[in-house]
DRENSE-989192 format. One record per atom (N, C-alpha, C, CB): x, y negated, z; residue in one letter. Coordinates in steps of 0.05 Angstrom, whole numbers, padded with zeros to 5 digits, always signed. Each point is the difference from the previous one (the first is absolute). Glycine has a CB too. Example, Ala and Ser with C-alpha at 12.3 -4.5 7.8 and 13.67 -1.06 7.14 Angstrom:
! residues 2
+00264+00114+00156A;-00018-00024+00000A;+00018-00024+00000A;-00038+00023+00025A;+00031-00044-00039S;+00016-00024+00001S;-00015-00022+00014S;+00024+00013-00043S;
END
This chain:
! residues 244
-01278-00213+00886X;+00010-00019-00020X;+00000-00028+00010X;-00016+00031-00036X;+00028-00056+00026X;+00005-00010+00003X;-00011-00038-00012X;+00027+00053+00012X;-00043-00064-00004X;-00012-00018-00027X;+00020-00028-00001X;-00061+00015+00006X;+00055-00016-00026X;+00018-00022-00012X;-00008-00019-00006X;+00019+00022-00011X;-00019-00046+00020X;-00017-00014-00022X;+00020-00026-00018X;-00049+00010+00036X;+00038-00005-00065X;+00018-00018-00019X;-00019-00022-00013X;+00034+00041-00013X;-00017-00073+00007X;-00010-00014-00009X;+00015+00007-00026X;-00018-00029+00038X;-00002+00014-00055X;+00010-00002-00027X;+00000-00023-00014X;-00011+00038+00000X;+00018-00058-00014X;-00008-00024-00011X;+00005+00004-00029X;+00009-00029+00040X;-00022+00028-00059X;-00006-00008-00028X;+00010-00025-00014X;-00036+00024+00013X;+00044-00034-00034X;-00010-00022-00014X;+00016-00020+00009X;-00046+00014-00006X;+00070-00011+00029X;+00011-00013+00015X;+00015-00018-00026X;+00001+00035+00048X;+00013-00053-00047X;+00009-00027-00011X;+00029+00005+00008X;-00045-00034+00007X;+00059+00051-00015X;+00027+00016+00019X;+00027-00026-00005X;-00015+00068-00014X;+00012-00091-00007X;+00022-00008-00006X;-00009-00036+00022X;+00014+00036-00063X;-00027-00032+00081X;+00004-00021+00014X;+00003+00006+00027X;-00021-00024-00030X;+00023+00019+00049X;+00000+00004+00022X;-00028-00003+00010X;+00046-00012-00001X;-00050+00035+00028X;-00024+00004+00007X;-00019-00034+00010X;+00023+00058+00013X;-00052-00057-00024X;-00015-00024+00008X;-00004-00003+00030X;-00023+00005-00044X;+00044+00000+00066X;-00011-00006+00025X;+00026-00020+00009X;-00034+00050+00010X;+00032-00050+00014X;+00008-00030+00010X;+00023+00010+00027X;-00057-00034-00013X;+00033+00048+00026X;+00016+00007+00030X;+00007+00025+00003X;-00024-00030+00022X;+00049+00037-00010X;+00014+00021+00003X;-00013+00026-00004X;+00024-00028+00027X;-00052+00027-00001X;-00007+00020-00002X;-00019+00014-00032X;+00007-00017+00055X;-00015-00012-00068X;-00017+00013-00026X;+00032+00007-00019X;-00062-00036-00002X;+00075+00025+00003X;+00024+00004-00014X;+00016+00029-00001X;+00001-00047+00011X;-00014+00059+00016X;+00016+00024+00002X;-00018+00016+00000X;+00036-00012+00021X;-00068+00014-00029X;-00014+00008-00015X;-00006+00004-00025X;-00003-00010+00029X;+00014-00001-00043X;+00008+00005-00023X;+00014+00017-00004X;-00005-00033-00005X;+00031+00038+00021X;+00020+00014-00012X;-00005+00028+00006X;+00031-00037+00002X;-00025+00058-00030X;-00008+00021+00000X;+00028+00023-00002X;-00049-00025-00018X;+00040+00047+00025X;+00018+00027+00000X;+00000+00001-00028X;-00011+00028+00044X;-00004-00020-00068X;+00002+00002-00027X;-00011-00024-00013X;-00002+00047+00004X;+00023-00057-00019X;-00008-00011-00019X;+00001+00003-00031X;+00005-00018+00036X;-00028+00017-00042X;-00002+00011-00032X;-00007-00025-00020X;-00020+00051+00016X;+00038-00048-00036X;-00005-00023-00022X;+00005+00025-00032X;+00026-00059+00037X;-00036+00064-00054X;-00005+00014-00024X;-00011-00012-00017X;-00001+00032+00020X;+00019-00025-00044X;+00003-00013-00028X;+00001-00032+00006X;-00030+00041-00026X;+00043-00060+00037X;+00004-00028-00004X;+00011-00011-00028X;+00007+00003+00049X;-00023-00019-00058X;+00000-00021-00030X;-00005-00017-00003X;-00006+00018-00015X;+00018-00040+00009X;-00006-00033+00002X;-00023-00002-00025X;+00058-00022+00016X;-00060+00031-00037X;-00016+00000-00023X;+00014-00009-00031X;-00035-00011+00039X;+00060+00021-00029X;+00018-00007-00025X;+00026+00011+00000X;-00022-00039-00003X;+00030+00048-00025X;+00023+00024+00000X;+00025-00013+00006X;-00022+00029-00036X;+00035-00049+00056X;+00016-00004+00015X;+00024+00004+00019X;-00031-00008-00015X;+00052+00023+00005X;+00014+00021+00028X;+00013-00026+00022X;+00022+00054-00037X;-00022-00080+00020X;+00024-00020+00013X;-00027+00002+00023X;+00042-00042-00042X;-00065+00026+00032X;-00021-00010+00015X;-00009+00026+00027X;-00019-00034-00053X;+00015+00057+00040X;+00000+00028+00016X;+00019-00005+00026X;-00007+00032-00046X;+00034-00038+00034X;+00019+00014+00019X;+00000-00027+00032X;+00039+00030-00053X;-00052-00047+00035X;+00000-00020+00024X;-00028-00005+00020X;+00035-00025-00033X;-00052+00045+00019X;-00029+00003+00011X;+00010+00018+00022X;-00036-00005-00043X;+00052+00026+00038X;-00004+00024+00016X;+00026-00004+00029X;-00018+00036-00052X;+00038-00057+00035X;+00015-00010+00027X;-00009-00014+00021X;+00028-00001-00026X;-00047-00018+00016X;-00020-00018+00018X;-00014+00024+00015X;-00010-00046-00035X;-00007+00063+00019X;-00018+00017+00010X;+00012+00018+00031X;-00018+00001-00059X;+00038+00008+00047X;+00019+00021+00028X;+00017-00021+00030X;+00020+00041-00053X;-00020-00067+00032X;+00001-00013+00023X;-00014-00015+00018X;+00024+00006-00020X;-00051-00006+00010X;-00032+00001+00018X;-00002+00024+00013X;-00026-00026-00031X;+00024+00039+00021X;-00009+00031+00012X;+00028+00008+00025X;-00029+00021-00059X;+00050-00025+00063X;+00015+00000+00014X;-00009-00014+00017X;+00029+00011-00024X;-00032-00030+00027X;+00001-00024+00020X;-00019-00009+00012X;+00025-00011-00020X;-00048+00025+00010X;-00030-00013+00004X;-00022+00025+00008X;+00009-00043-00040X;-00005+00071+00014X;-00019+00019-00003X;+00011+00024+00012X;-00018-00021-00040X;+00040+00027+00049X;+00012+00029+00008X;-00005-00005+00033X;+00044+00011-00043X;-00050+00006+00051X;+00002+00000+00025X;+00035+00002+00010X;-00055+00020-00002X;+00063-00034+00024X;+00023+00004+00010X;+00002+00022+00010X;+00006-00038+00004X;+00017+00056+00000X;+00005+00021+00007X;+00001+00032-00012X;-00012-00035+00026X;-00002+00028-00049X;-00006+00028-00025X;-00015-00003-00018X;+00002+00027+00026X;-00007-00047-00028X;-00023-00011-00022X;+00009+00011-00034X;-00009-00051+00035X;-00004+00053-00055X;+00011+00016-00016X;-00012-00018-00029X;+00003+00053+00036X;+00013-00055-00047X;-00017-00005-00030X;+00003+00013-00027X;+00003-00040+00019X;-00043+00041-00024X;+00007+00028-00032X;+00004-00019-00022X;-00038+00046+00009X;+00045-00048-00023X;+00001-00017-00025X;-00005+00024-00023X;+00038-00042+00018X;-00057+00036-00039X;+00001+00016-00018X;+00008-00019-00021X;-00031+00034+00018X;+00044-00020-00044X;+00004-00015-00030X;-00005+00022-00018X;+00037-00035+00011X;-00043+00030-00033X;+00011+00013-00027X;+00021+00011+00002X;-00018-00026-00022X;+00030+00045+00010X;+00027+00012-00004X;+00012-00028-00012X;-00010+00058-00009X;+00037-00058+00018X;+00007-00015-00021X;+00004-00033+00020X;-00031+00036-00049X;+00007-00042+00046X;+00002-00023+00016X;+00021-00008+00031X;-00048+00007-00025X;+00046+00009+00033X;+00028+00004+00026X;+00029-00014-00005X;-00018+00051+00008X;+00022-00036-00028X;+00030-00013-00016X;-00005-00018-00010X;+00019+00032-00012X;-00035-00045-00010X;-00002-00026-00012X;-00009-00020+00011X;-00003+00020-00029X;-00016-00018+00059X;-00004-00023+00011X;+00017-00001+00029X;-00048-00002-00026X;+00074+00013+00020X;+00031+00007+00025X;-00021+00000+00018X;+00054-00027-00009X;-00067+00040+00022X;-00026+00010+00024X;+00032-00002+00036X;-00051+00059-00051X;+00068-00044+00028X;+00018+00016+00019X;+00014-00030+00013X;+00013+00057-00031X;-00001-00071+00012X;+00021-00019+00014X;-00022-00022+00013X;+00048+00005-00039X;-00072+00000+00035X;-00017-00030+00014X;-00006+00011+00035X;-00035-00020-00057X;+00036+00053+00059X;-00017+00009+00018X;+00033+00002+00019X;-00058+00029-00030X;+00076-00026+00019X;+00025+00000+00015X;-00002-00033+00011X;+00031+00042-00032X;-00030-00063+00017X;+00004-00026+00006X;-00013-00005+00027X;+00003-00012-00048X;-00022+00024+00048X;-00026-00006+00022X;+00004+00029+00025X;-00046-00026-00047X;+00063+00041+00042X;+00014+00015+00027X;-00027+00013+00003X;+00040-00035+00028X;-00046+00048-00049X;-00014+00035-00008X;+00017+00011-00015X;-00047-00007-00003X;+00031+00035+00006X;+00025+00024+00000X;-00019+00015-00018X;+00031+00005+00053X;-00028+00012-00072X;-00031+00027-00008X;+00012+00014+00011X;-00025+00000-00044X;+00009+00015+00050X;-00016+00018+00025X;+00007+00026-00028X;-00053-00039+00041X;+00028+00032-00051X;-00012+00027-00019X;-00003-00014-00023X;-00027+00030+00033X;+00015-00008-00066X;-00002-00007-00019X;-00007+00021-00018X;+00024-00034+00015X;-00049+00027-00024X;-00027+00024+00005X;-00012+00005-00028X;-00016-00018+00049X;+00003+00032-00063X;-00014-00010-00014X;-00034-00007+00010X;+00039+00023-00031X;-00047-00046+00019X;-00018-00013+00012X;-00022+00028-00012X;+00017-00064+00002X;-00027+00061+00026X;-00028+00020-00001X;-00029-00026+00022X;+00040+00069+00004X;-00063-00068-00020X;-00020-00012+00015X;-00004+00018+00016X;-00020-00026-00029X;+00004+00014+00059X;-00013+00004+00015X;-00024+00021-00007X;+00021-00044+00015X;-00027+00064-00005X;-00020+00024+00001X;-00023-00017+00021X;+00040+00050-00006X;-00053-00058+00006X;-00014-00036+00002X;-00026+00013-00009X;+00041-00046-00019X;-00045+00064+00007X;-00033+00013-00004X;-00010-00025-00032X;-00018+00017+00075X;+00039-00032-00084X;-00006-00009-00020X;-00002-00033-00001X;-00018+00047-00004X;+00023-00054+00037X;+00005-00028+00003X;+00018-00021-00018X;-00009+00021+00042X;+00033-00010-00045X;+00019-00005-00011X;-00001+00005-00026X;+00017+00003+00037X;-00012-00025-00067X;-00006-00005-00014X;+00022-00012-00014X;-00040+00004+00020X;+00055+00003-00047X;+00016-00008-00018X;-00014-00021-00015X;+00024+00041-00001X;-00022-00068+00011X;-00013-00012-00018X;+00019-00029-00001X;-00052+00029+00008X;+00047-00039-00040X;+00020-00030-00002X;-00020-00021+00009X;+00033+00011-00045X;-00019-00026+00060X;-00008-00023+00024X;-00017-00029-00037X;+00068+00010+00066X;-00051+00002-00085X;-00010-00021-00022X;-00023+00007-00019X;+00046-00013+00002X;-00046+00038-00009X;-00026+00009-00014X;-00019+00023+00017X;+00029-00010-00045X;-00018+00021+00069X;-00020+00017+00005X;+00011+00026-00014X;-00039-00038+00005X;+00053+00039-00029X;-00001+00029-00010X;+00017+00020+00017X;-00008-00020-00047X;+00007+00042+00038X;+00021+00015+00019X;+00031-00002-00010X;-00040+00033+00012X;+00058-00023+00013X;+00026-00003+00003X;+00008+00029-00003X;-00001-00043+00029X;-00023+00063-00027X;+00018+00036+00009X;+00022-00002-00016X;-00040+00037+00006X;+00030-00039-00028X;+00014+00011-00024X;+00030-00016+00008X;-00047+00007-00043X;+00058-00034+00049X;+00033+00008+00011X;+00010+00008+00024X;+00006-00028-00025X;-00029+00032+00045X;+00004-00008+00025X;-00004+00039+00006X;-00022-00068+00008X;+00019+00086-00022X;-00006+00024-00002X;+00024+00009+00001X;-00040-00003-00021X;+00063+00011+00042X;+00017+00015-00016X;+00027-00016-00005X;-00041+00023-00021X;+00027-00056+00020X;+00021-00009-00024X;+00009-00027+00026X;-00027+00015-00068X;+00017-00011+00095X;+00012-00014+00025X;+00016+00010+00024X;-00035-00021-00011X;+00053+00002+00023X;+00009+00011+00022X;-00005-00021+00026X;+00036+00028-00032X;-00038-00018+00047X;-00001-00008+00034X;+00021-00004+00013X;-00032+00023+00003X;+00044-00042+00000X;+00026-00005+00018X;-00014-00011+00029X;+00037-00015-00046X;-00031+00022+00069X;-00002+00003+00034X;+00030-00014+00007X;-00031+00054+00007X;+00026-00075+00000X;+00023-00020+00011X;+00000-00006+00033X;-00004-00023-00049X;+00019+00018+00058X;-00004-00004+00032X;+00032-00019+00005X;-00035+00059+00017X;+00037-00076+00012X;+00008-00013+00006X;+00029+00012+00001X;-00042-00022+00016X;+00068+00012-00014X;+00023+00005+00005X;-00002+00004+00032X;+00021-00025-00043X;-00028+00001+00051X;-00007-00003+00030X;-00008+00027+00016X;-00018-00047-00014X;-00003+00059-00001X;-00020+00017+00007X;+00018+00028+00005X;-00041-00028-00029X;+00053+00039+00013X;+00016+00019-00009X;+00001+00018+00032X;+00030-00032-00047X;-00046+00061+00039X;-00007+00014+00021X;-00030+00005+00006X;+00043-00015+00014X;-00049-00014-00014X;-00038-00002+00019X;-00023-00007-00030X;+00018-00035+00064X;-00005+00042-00089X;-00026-00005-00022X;-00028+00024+00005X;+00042-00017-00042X;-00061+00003+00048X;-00023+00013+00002X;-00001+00031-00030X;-00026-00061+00028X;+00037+00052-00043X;-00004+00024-00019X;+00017-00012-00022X;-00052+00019+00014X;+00060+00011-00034X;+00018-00014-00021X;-00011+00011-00017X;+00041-00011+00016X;-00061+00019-00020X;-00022-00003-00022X;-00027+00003-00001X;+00031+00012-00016X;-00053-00013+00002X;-00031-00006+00007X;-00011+00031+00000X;-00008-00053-00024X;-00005+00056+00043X;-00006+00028+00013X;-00017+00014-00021X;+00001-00015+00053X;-00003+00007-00075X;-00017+00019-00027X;+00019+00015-00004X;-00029-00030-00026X;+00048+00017+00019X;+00028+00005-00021X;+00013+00031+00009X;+00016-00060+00000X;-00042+00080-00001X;+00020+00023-00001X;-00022+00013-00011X;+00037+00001+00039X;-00024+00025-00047X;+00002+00019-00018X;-00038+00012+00001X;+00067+00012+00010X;-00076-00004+00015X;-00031+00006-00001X;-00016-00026-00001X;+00006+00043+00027X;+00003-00070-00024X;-00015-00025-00011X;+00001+00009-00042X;+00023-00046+00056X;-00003+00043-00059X;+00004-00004-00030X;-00018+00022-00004X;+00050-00020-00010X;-00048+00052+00013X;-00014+00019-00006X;-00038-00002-00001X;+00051+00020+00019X;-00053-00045-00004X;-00031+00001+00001X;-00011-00031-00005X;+00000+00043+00038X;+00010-00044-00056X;+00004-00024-00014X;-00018+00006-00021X;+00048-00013+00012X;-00076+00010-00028X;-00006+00018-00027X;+00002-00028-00021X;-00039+00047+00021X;+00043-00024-00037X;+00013-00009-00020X;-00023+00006-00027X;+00054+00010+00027X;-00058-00031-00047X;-00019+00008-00027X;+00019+00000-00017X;-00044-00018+00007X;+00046+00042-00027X;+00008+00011-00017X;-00009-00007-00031X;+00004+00028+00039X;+00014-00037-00058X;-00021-00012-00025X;-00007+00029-00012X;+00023-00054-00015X;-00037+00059+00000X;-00016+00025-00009X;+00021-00009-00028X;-00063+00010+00028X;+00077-00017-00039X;+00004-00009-00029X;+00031-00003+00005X;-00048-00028-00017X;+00062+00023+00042X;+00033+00000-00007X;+00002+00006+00021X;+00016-00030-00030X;+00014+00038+00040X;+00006+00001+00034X;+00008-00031+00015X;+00022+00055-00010X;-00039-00065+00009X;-00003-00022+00016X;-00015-00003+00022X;+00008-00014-00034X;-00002+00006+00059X;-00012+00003+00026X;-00009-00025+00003X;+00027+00034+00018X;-00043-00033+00005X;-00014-00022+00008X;-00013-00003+00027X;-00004+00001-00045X;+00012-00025+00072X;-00009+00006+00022X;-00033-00008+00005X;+00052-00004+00012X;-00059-00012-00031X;-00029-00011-00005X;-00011+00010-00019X;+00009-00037+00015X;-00037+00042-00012X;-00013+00021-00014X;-00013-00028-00027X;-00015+00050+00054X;+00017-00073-00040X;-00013-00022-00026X;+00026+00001-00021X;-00033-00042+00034X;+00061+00042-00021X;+00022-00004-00019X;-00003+00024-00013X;+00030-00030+00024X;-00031+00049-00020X;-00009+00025-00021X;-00007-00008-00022X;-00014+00026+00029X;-00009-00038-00018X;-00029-00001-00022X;+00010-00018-00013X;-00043+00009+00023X;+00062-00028-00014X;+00000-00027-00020X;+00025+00009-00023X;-00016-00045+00046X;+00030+00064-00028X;+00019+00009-00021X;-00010+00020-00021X;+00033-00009+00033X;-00049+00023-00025X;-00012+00018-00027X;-00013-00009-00014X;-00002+00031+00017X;-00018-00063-00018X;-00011-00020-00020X;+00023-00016-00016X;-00042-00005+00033X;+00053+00009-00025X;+00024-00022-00012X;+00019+00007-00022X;+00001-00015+00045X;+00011+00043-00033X;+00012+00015-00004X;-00011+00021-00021X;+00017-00015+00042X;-00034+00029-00031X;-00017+00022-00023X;-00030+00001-00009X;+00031+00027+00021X;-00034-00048-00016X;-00029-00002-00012X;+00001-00003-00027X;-00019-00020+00039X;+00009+00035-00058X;-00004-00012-00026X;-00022-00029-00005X;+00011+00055-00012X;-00016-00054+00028X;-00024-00021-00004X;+00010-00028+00007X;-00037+00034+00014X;+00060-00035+00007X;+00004-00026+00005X;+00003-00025-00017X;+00015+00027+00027X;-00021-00038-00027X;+00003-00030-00018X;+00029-00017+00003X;-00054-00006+00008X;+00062+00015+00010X;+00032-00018-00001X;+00020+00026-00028X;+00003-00023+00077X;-00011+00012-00096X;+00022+00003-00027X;+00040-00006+00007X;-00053-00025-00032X;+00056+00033+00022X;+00031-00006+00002X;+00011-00019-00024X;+00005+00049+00021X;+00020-00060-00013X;+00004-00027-00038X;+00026+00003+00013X;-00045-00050-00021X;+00057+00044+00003X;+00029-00003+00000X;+00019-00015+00025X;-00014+00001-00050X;-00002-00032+00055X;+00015-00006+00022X;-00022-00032+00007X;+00063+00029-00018X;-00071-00026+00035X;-00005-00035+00008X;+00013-00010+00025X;-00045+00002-00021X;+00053-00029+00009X;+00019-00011+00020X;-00018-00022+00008X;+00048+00012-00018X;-00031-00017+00047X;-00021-00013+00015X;+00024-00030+00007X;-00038+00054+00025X;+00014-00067-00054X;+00005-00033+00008X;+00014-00017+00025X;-00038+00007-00023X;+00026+00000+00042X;+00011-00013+00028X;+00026+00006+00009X;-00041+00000+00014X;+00046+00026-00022X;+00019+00001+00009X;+00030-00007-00026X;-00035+00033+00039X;+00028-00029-00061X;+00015-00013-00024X;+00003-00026+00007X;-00016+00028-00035X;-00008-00049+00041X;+00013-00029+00011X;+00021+00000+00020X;-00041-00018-00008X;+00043+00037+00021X;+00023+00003+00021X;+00020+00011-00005X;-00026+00001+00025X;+00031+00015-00042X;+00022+00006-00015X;+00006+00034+00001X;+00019-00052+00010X;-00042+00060+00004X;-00002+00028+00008X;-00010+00020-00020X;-00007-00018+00042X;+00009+00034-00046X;-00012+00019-00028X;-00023+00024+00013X;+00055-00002-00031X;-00071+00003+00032X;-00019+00014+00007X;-00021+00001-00022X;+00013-00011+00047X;-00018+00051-00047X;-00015+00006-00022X;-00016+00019+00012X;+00031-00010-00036X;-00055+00016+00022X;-00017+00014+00010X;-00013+00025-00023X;-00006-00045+00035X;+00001+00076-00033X;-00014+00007-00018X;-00029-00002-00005X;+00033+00021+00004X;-00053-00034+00011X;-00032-00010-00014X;-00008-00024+00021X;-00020+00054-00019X;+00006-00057+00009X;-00010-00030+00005X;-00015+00004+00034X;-00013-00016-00065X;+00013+00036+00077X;+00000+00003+00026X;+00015-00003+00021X;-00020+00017-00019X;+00045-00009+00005X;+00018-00004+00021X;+00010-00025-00008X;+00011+00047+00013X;-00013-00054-00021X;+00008-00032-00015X;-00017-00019+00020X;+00005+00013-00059X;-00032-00003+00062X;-00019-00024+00018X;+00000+00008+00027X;-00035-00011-00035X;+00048+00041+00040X;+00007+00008+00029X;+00017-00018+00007X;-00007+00045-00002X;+00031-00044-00004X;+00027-00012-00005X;-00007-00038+00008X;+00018+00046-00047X;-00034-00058+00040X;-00002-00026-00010X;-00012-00002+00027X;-00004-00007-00057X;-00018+00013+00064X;-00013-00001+00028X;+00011+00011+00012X;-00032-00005-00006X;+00050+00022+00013X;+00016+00010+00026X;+00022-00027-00002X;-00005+00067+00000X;+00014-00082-00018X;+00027-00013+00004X;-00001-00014-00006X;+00021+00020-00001X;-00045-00043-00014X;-00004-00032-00016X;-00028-00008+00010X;+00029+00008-00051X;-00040+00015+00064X;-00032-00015+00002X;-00003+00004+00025X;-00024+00008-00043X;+00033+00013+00057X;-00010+00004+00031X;-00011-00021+00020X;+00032+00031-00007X;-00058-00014+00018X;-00007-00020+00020X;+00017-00009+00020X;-00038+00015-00009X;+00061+00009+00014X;+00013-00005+00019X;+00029-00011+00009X;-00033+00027-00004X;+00037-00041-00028X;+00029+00006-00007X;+00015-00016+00009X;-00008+00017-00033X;-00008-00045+00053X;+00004-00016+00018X;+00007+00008+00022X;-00023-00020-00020X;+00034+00040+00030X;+00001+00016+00025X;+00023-00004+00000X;-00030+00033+00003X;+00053-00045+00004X;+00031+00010+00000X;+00021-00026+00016X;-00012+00031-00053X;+00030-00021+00066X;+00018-00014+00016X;+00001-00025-00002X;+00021+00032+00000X;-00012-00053+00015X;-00005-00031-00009X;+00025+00000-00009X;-00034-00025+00032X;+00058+00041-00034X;+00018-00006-00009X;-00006+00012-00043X;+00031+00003+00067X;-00041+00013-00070X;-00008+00007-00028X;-00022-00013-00005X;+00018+00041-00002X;-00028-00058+00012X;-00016-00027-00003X;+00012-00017-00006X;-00025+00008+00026X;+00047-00016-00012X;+00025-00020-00014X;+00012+00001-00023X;+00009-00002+00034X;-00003+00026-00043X;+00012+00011-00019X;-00016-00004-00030X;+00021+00031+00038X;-00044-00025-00030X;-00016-00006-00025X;-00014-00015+00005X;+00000+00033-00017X;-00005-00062+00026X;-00008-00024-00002X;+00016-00015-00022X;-00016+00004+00047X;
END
């Protein structure tokens, strides 16, 4: 056999160009796969989206792909592809897709983690099923792409994938806490979140938006994922402009 050895980088900062200076750290950076999944400015935006993700493919072209086959996974929501034109920004910038997948995590022994960058809570529940994986690669390249899709992505990966089962509906689940949080929520008689007709959430009525909630939980979920977050200062200097 044969050893291999792979770097990996985490946590990377993918929408700037790499922090080095000279050629050679510069072309250290650049990698055979690049992976970016579930990207969100922190606000329901497709104009703001569509111009995050054009900027985004045209960093990652130019800066993060390795020349010669370098490959990029992008995951979204269903849905999101078409409304944030994914297609005409990644053409502009002379990528091609490759492939187009449904998004499956990494078999990672549990490393890998559905979670929102703003509250911490989990993501399974859209990101389950309800994502796809697009694999883009250079026009340039066409012939020498290191791979045209992420080496899980077949049929005995998915099969050993486990899965928790709710005991109360046929609802699945890849985390054994999202289970649990769904059968308290969901079927507990005991829970304390009551149901009421409708509460709307103030902040977003000053804005002219209509947003309603059924109990006063998801109402204060809602408010701290999108009016209170610690993090909600996180976002492009151009959607910094915009809302100054």
């Amino acid at each position: 056999s044969k050893s291999v050895s792979v770097t990996i980088y985490h946590g990377v900062n993918a929408v700037e160009p790499p922090p080095s200076t000279s050629a050679s750290e510069i072309n250290q950076w650049k990698a055979h796969h690049v992976i970016f999944n579930h990207p969100h400015i922190g606000t329901e935006d497709a104009a703001l989206h569509s111009r995050f993700l054009s900027h985004f493919l045209y960093i990652a072209s130019r800066h993060w792909m390795r020349p010669g086959g370098g490959v990029l996974h992008l995951t979204l929501v269903k849905g999101q592809y078409e409304r944030w034109n994914c297609n005409q920004a990644a053409m502009r910038h002379d990528l091609v897709l490759l492939e187009r997948n449904l998004f499956l995590a990494p078999p990672d022994g549990g490393h890998y983690q559905h979670r929102r960058h703003q509250t911490g809570k989990s993501f399974a529940s859209r990101a389950n099923g309800g994502s796809e994986t697009f694999t883009f690669g250079r026009r340039t390249d066409t012939g020498k792409y290191i791979a045209t899709r992420l080496p899980w992505l077949d049929s005995a990966a998915k099969a050993a994938i486990q899965e928790f089962p709710c005991p109360h509906c046929e609802k699945t689940f890849r985390e054994e806490r999202s289970q649990k949080s769904h059968v308290k929520a969901v079927h507990d008689p005991s829970n304390k979140r009551k149901r009421v007709e409708a509460l709307p959430c103030l902040e977003c009525h000053a804005l002219d938006i209509v947003r309603v909630f059924p109990h006063e939980q998801a109402l204060h979920d809602h408010i701290r994922a999108k009016h209170t977050s610690l993090h909600s200062h996180i976002q492009p200097d151009w959607a910094k402009e915009k809302t100054a």
